[in-house]
C-alpha positions as CSV (number, residue, x, y, z in Angstrom):
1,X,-26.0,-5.6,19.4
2,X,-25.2,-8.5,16.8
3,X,-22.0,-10.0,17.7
4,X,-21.3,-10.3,13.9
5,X,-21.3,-6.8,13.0
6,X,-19.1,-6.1,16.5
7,X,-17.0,-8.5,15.3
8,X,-16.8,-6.8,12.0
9,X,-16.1,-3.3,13.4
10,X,-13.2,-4.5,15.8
11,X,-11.6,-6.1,12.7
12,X,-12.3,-2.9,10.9
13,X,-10.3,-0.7,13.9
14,X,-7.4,-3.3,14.3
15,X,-6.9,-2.8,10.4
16,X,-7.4,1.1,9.7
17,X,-4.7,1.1,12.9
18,X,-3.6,5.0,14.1
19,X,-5.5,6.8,10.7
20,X,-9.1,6.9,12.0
21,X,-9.6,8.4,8.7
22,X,-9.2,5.2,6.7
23,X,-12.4,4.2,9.1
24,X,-15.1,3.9,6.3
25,X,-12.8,2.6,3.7
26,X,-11.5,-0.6,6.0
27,X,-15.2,-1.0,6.9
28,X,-16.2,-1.5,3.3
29,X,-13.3,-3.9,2.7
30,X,-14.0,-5.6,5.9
31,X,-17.4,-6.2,4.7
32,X,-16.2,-6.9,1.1
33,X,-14.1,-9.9,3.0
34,X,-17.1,-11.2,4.7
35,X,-19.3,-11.3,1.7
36,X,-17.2,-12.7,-1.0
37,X,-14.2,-14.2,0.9
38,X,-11.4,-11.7,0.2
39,X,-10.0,-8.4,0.6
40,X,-11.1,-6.5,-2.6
41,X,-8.2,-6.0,-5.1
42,X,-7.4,-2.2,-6.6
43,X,-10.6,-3.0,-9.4
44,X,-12.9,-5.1,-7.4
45,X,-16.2,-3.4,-7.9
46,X,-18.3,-6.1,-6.8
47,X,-21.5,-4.9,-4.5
48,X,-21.4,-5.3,-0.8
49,X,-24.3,-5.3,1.5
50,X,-24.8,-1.7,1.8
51,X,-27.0,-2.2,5.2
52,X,-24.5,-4.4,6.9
53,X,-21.6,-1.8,5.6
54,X,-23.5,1.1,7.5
55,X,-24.5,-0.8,10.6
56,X,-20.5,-2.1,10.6
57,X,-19.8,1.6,10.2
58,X,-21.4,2.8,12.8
59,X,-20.5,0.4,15.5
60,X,-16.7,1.0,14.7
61,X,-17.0,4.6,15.1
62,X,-19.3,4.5,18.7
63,X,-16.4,2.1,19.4
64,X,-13.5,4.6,18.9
């Protein structure tokens, strides 16, 4: 397994916390971070690597 996209889904865990839930939303802002260098704001609409987001997404939730 890349040890990027690991390293993307633990951050995505530690941030959506107790609310599983919030699982796909912290992985696209995780991702969001690691492409352009921040958190997304309420009206950032810029892409994200759609591939990366679903690999991220995947890992976090086999690591649950």
């Amino acid at each position: 397994m890349d040890s990027l996209i690991k390293k993307l889904s633990k951050k995505a865990i530690d941030l959506s916390g107790k609310s599983k839930k919030e699982l796909e939303r912290t992985c696209w802002m995780i991702v969001h971070e690691y492409k352009h260098g921040a958190m997304p704001t309420e009206y950032d609409i810029r892409e994200i690597d759609e591939e990366l987001y679903l690999q991220v997404l995947s890992v976090a939730k086999e690591m649950i």
